[in-house]
Backbone as ProteinMPNN parsed JSONL, in Angstrom:
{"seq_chain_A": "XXXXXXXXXXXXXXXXXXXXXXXXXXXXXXXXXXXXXXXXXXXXXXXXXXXXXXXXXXXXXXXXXXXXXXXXXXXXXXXXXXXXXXXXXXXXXXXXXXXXXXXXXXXXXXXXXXXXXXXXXXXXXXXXXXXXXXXXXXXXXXXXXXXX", "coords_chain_A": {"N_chain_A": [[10.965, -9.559, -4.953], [7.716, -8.892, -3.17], [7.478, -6.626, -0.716], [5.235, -6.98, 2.185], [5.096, -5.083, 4.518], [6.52, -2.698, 3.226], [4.612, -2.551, 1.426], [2.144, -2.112, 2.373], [2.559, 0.572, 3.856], [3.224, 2.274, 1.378], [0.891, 2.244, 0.599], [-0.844, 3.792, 2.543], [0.213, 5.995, 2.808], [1.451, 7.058, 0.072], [-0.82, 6.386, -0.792], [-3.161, 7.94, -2.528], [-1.655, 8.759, -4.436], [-1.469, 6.157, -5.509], [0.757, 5.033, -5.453], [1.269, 2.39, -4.134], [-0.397, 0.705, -5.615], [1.236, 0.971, -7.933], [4.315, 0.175, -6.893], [3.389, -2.482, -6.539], [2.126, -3.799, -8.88], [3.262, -2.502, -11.152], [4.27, -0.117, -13.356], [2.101, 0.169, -15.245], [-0.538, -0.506, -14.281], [-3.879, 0.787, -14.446], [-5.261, 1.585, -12.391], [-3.617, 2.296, -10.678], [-2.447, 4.702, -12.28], [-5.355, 6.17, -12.145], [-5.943, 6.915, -9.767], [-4.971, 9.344, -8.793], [-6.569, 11.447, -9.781], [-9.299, 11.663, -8.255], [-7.967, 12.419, -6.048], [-6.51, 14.913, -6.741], [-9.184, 16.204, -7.581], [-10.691, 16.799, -5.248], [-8.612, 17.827, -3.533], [-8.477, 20.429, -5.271], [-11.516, 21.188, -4.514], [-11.258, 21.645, -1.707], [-9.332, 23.968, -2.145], [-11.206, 25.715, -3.231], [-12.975, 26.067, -1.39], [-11.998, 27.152, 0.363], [-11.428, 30.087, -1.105], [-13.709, 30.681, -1.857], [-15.488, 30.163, 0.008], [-17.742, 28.237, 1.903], [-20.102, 27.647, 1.208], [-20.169, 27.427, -1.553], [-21.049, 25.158, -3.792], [-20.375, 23.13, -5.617], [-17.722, 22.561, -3.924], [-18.92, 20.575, -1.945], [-19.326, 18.524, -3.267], [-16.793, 18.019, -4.045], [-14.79, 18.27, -2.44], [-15.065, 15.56, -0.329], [-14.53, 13.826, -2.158], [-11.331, 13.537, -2.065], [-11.662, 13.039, 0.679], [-12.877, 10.258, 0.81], [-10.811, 9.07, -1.031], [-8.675, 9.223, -0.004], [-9.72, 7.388, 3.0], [-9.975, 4.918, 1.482], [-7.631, 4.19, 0.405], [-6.301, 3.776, 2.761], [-7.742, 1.673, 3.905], [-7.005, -0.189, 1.775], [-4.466, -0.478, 2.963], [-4.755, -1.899, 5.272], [-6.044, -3.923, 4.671], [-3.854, -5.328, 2.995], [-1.956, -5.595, 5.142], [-3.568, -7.179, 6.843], [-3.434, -9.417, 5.843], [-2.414, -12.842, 5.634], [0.989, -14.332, 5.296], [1.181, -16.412, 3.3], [-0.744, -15.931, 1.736], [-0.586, -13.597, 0.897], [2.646, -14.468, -0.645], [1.914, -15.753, -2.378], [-0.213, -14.325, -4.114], [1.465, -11.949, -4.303], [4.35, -12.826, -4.948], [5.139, -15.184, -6.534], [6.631, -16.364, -7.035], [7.697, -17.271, -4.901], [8.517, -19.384, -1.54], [5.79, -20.114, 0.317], [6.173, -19.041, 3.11], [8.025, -17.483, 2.864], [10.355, -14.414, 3.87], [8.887, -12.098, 3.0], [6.654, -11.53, 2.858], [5.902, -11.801, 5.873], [4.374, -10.637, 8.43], [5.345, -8.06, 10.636], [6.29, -5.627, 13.117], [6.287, -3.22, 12.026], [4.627, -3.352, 9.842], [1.937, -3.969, 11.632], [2.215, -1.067, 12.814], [1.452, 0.333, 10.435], [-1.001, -0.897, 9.831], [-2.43, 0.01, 12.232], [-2.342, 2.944, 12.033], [-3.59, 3.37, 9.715], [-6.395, 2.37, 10.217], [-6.445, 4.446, 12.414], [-6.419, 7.417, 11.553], [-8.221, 6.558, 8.717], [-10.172, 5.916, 9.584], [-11.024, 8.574, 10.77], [-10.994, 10.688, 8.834], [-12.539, 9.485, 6.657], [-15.035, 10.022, 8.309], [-15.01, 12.897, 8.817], [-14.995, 13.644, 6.257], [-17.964, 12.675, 5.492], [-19.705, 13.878, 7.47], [-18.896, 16.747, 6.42], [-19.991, 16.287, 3.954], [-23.038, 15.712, 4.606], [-23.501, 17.927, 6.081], [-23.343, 19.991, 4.933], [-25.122, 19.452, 2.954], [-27.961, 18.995, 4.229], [-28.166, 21.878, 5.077], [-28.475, 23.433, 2.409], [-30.861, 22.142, 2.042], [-32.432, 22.925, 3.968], [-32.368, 25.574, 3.807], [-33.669, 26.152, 0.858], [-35.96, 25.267, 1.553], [-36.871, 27.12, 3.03], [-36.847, 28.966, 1.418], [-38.747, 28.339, -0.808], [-41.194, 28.726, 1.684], [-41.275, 31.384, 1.872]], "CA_chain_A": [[10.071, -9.874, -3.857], [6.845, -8.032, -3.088], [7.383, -6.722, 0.803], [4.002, -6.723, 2.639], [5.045, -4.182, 4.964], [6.009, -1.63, 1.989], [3.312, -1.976, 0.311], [1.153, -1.708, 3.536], [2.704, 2.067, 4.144], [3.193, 2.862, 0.776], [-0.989, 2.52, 0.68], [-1.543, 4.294, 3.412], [1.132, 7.115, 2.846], [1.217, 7.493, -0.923], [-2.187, 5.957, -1.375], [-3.925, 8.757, -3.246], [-1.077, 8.892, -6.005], [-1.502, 5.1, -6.675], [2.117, 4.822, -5.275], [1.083, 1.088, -4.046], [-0.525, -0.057, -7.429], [2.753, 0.789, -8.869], [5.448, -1.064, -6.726], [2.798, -3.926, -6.591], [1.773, -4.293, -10.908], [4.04, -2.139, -12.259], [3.662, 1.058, -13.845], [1.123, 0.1, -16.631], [-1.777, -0.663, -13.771], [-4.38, 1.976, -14.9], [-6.397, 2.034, -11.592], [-2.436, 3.692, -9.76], [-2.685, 6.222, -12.703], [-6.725, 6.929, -12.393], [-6.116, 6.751, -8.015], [-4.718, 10.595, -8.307], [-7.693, 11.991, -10.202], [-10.199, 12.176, -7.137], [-7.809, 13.463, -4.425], [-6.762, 15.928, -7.206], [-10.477, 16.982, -7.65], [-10.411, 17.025, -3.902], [-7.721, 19.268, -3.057], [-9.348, 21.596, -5.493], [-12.83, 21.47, -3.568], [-10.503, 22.301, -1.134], [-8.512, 24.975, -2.428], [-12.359, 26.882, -3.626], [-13.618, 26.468, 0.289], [-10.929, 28.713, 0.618], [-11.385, 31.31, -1.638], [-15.27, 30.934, -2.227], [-16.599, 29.834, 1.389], [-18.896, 26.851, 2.386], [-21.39, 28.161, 0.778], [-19.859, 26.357, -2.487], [-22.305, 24.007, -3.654], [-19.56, 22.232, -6.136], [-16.707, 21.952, -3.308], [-19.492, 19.953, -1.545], [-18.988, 17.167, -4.141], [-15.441, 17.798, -4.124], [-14.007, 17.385, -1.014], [-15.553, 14.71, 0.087], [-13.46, 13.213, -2.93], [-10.015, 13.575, -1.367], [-11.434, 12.173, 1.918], [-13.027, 8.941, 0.55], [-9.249, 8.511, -1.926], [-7.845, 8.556, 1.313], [-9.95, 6.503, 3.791], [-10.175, 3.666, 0.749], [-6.32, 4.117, 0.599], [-5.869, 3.146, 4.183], [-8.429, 0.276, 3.833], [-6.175, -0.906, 1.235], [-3.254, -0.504, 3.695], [-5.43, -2.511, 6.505], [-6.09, -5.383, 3.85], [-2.764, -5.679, 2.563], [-1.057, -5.909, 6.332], [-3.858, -8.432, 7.416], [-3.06, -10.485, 4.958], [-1.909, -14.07, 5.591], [2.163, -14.423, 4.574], [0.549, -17.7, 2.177], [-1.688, -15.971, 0.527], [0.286, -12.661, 0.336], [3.539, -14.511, -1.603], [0.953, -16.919, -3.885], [-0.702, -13.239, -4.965], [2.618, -11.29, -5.02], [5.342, -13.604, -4.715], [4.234, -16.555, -6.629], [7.93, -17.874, -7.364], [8.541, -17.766, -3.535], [7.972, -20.116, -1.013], [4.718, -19.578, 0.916], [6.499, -18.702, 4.249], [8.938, -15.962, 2.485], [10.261, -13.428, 4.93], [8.216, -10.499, 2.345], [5.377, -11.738, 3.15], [5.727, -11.6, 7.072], [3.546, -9.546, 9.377], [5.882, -7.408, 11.231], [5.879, -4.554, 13.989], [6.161, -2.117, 11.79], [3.331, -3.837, 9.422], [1.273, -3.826, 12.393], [2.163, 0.317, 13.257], [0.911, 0.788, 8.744], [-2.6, -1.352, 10.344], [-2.754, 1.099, 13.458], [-2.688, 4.474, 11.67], [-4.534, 3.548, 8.806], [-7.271, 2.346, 10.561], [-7.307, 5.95, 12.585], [-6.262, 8.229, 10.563], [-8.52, 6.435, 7.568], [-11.879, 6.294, 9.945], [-11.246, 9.944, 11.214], [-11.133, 10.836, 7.409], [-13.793, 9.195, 6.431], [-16.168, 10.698, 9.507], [-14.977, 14.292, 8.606], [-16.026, 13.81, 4.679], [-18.993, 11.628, 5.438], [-20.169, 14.541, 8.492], [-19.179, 17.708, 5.617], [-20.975, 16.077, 3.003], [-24.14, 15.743, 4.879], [-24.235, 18.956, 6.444], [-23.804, 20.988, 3.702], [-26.326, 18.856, 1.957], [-28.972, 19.542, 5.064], [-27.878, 23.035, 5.586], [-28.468, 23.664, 1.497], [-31.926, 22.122, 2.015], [-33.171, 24.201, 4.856], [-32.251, 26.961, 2.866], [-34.212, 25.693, -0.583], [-37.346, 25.103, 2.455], [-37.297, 28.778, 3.65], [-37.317, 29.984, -0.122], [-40.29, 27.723, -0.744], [-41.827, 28.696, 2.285], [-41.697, 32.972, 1.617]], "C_chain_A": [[9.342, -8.597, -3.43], [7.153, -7.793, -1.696], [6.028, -5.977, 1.002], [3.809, -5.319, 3.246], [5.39, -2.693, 4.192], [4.967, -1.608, 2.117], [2.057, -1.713, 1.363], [1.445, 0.54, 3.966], [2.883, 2.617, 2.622], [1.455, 3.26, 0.201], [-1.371, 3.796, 1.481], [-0.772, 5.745, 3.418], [0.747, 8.065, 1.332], [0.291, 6.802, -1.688], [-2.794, 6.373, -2.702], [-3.308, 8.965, -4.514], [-0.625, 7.489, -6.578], [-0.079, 4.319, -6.698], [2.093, 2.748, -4.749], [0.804, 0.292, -4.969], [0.616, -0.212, -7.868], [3.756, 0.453, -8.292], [4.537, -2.38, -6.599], [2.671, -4.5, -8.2], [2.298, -3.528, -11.679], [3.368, -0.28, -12.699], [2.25, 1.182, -14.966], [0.137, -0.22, -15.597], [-2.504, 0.495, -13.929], [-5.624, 2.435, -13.689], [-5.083, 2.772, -10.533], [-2.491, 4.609, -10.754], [-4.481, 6.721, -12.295], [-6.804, 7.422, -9.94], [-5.755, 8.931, -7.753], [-5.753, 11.809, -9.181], [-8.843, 12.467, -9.486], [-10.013, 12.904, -6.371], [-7.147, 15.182, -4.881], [-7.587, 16.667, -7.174], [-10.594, 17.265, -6.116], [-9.653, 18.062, -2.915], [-8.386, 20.681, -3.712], [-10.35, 22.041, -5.066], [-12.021, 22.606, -2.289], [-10.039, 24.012, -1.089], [-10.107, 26.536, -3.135], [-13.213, 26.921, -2.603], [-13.228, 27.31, 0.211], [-11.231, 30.104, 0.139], [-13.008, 31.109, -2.054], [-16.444, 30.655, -1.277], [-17.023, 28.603, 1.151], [-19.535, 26.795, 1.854], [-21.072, 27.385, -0.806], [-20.448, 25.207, -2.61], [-21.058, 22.908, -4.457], [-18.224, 21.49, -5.433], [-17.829, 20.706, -2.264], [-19.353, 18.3, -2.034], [-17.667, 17.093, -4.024], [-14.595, 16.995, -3.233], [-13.909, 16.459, -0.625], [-14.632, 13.281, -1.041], [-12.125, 12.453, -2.28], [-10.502, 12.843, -0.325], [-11.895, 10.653, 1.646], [-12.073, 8.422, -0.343], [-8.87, 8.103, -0.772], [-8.106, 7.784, 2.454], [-9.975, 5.167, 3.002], [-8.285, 2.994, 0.424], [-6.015, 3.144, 1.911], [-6.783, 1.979, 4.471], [-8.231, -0.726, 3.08], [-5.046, -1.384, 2.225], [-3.284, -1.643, 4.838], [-5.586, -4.354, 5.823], [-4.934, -6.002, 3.535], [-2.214, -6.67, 4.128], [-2.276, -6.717, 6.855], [-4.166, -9.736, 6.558], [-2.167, -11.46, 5.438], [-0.872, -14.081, 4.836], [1.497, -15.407, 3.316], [-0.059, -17.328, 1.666], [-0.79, -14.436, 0.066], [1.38, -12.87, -0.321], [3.034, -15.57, -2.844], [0.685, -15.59, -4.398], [0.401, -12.56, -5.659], [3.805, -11.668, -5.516], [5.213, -14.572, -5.452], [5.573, -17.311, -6.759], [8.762, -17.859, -5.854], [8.015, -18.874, -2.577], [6.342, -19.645, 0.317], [4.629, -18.803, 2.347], [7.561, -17.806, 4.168], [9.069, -15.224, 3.772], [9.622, -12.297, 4.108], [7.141, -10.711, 2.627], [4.75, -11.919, 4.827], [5.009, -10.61, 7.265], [4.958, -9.378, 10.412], [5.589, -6.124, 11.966], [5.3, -3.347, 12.782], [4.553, -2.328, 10.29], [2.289, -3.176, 10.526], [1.029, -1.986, 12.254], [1.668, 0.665, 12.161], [-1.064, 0.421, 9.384], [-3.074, -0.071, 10.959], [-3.585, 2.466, 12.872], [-3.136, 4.566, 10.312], [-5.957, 3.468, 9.465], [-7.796, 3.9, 11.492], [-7.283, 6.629, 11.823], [-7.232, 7.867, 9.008], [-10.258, 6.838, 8.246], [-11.798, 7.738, 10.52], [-11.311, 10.406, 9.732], [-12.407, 10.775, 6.716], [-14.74, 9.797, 7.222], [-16.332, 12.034, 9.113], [-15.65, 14.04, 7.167], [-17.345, 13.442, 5.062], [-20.032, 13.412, 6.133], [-20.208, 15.804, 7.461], [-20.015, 17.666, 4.722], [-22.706, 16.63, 3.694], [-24.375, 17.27, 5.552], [-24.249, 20.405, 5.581], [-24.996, 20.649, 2.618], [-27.683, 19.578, 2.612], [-28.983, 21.265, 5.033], [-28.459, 23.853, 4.171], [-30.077, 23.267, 1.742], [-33.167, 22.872, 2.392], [-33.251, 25.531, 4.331], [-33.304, 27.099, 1.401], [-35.892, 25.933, 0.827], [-37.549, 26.103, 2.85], [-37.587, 29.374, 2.348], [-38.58, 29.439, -0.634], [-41.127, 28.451, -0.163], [-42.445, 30.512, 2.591], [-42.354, 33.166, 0.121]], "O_chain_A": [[9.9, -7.508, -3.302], [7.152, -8.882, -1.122], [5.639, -4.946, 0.453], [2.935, -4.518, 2.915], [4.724, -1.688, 4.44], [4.299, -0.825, 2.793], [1.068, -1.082, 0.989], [0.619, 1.413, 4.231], [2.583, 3.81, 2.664], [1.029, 4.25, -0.394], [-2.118, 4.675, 1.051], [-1.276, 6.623, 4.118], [0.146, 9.136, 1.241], [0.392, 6.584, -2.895], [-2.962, 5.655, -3.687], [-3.94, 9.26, -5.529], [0.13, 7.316, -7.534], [0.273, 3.42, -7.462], [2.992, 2.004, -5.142], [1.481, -0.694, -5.257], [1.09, -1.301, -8.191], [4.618, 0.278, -9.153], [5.186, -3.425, -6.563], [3.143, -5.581, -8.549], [2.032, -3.609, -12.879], [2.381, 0.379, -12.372], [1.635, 2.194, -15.303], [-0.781, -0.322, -16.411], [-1.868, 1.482, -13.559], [-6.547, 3.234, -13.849], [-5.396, 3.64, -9.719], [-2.618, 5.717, -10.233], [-4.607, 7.942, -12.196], [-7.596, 8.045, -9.233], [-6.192, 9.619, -6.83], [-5.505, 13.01, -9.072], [-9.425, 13.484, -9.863], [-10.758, 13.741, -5.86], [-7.127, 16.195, -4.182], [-7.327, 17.823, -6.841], [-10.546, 18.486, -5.966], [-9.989, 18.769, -1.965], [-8.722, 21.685, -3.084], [-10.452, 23.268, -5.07], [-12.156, 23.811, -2.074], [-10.317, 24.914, -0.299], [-9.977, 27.74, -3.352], [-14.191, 27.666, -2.676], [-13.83, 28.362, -0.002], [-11.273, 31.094, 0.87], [-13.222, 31.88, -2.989], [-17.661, 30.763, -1.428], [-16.637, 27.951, 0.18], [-19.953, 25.645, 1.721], [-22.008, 26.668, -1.158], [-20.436, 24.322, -1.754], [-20.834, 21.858, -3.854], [-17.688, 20.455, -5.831], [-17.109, 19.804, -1.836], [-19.299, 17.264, -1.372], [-17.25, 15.945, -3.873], [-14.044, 15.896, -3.178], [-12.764, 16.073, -0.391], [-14.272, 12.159, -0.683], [-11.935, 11.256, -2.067], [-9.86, 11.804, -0.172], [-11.277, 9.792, 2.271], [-12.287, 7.242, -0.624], [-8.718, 6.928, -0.44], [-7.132, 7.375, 3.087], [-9.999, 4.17, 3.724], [-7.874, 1.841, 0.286], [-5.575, 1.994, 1.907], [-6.442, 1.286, 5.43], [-8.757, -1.832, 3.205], [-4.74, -2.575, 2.281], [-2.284, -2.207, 5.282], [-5.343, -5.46, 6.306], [-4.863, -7.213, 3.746], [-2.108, -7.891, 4.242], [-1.756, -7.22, 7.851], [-4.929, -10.694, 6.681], [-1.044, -11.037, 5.711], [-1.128, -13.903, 3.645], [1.382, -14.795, 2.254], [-0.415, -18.057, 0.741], [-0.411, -14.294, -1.097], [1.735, -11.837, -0.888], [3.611, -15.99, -3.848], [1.41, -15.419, -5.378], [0.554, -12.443, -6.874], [4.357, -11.025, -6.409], [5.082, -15.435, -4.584], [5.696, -18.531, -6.643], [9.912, -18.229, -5.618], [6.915, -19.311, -2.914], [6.372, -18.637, 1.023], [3.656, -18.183, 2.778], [8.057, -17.331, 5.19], [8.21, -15.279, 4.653], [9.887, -11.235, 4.672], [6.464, -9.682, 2.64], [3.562, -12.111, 5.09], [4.911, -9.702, 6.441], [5.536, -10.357, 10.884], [4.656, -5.458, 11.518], [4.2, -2.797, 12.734], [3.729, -1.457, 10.011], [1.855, -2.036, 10.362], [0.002, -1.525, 11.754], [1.07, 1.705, 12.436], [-2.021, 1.195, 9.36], [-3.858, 0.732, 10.451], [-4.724, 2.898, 13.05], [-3.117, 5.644, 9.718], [-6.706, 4.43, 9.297], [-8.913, 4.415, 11.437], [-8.281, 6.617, 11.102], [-7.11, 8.705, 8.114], [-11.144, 7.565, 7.797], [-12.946, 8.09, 10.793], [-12.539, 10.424, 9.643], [-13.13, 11.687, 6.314], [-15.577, 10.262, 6.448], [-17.464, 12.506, 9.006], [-16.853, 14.265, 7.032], [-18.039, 14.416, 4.771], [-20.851, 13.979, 5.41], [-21.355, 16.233, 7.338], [-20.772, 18.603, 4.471], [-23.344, 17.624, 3.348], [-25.517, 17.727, 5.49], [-24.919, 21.437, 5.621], [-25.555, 21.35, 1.774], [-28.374, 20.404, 2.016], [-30.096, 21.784, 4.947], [-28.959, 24.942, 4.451], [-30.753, 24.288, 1.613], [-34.198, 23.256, 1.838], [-34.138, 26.371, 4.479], [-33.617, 28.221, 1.002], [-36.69, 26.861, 0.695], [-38.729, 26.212, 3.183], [-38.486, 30.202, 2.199], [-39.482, 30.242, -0.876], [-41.953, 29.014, -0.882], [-43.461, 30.882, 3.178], [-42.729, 34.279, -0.249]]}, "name": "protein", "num_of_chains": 1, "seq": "XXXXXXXXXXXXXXXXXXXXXXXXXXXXXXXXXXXXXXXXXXXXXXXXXXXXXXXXXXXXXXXXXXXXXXXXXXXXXXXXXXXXXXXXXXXXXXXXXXXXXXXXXXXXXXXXXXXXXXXXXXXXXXXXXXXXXXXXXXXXXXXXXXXX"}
């Protein structure tokens, strides 16, 4: 038996390494191995802010990686836990009855909803907000070299 509320925090926790794909379809699902490939490239954006500044035109693409793995993570986590018990043990469950206790919405379901939904839209806002202003900030710069 698939439990909803797992697989609702294992989304939203160990999202980015695909850790939900794989107690939901098994180890052979090839979108939980390809899920730790972005927030990989991501951490590295990361990890060459650090040692190469802002000014990094390639961590620009990067980063922004890691934060859209992990706000799409927690919008998995948000889907899962508002999922209908009846349709959540027909998808995961199919040899249980439609009112299974794995397929309940529970508190702690609910608390996986909560802090995906912040923690996924504060995520998302920060990538979304770095992207663009290193994009603008790179432009203005390209418009002054034009403009001497």
């Amino acid at each position: 038996m698939k439990n909803k509320t797992l697989a609702a925090w294992l989304a939203f926790l160990g999202g980015p390494l695909g850790l939900h794909r794989f107690y939901l379809n098994g180890l052979g699902d090839w979108l939980g191995w390809l899920l730790p490939i972005p927030a990989a490239l991501g951490l590295y954006g990361i990890q060459r802010v650090q040692e190469l500044g802002q000014d990094d035109a390639l961590s620009w693409i990067l980063v922004p990686l890691l934060g859209f793995t992990i706000a799409g993570c927690a919008l998995q986590a948000i889907v899962y836990g508002l999922m209908t018990p009846e349709k959540w043990n027909l998808r995961f469950n199919p040899g249980a009855s439609p009112d299974a206790a794995a397929g309940q919405t529970r508190w702690l379901t609910i608390g996986a909803i909560a802090l995906s939904l912040l923690i996924g839209t504060a995520v998302l806002m920060a990538s979304i907000a770095f992207s663009f202003q290193r994009y603008f900030e790179h432009q203005i710069a390209e418009a002054r070299k034009i403009s001497q």
